[in-house]
C-alpha positions in Angstrom: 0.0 0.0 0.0 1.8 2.8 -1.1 1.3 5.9 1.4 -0.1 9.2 -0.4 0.2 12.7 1.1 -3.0 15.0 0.8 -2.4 18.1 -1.0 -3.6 20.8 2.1 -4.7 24.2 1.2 -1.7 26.8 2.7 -2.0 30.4 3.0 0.2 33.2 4.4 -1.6 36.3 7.1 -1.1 38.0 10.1 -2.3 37.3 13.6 -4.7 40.0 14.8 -5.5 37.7 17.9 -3.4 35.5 20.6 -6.1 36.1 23.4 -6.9 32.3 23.6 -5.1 29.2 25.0 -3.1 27.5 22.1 -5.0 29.7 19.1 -4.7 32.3 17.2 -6.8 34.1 14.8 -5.3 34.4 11.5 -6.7 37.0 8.6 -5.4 36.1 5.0 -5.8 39.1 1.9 -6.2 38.0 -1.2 -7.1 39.7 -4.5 -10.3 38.4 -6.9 -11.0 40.4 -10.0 -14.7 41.6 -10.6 -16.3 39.4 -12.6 -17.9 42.0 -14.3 -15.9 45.3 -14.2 -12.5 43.4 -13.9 -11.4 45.5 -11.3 -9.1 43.6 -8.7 -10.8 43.7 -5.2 -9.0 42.7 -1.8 -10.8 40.2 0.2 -10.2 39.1 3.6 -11.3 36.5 5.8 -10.6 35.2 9.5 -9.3 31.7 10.1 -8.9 30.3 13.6 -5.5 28.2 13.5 -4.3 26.3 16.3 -0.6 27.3 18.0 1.0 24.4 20.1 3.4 26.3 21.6 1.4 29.7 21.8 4.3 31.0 20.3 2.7 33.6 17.7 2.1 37.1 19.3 -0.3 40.1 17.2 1.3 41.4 14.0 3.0 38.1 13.0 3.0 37.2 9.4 2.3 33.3 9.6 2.1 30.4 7.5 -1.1 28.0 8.3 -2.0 24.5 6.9 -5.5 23.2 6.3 -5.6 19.8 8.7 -8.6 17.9 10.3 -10.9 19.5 12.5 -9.6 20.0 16.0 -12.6 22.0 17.4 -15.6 23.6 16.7 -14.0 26.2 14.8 -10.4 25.3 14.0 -9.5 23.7 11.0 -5.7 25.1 10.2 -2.5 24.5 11.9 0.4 27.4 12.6 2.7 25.5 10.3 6.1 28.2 10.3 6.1 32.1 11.6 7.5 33.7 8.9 8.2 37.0 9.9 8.0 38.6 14.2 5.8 41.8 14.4 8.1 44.7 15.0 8.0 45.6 18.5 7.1 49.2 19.3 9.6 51.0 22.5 8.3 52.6 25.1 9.0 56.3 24.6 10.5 58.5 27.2 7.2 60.6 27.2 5.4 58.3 29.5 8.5 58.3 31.8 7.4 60.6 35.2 8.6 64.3 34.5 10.2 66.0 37.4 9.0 69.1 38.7 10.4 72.0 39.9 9.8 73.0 43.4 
C-alpha cells in the first residue's frame, strides 16, 4: 500500500488575535478580480489556527496549513512564523517628569 500525502490548502496572514489558549486568529488578503468590471478587489477572511506552543504574538506574518478539524472552529494548523511583528519601545514621554519646586 503505497502511502499518499494529501495536497492541504496553505495560506500566508497575520495574527490579529493571541487572546486564547493555544489559538490564534489568522486574517489572509487575497485579491479576486470583478467578474464584471474586472477590477481587482481585496478580500479578507478570519481563520482560527491552532498554535501548540502559543508562540505567535499580534502582527505576525504566519504560515497556516488546512488539517482535520480539532474544534468547533479550528480547522488550520500554525505551520512556520515567517516574519516577528516589529515591536514598538516605550518612549520617554510616558516616563514621570520632574517638577520644579
Amino acid at each position: 500500500m503505497s502511502e499518499k500525502k494529501a495536497n492541504r490548502k496553505q495560506f500566508v496572514g497575520i495574527v490579529v488575535s493571541d487572546k486564547m489558549d493555544k489559538t490564534v486568529v489568522v486574517m489572509v488578503e487575497r485579491l479576486t478580480q470583478h467578474p464584471l468590471y474586472k477590477k481587482y478587489i481585496k478580500r479578507r477572511k478570519k481563520f482560527m489556527a491552532h498554535d501548540e506552543e502559543n508562540a505567535c504574538r499580534i502582527g505576525d506574518k504566519v504560515l497556516i496549513e488546512e488539517t482535520r478539524p480539532l474544534s468547533r472552529h479550528k480547522r488550520w494548523r500554525v505551520r512556520q512564523i515567517l516574519e516577528r511583528a516589529k515591536v514598538l519601545e516605550k518612549e520617554e514621554a510616558e516616563t514621570p517628569q520632574e517638577q520644579e519646586v
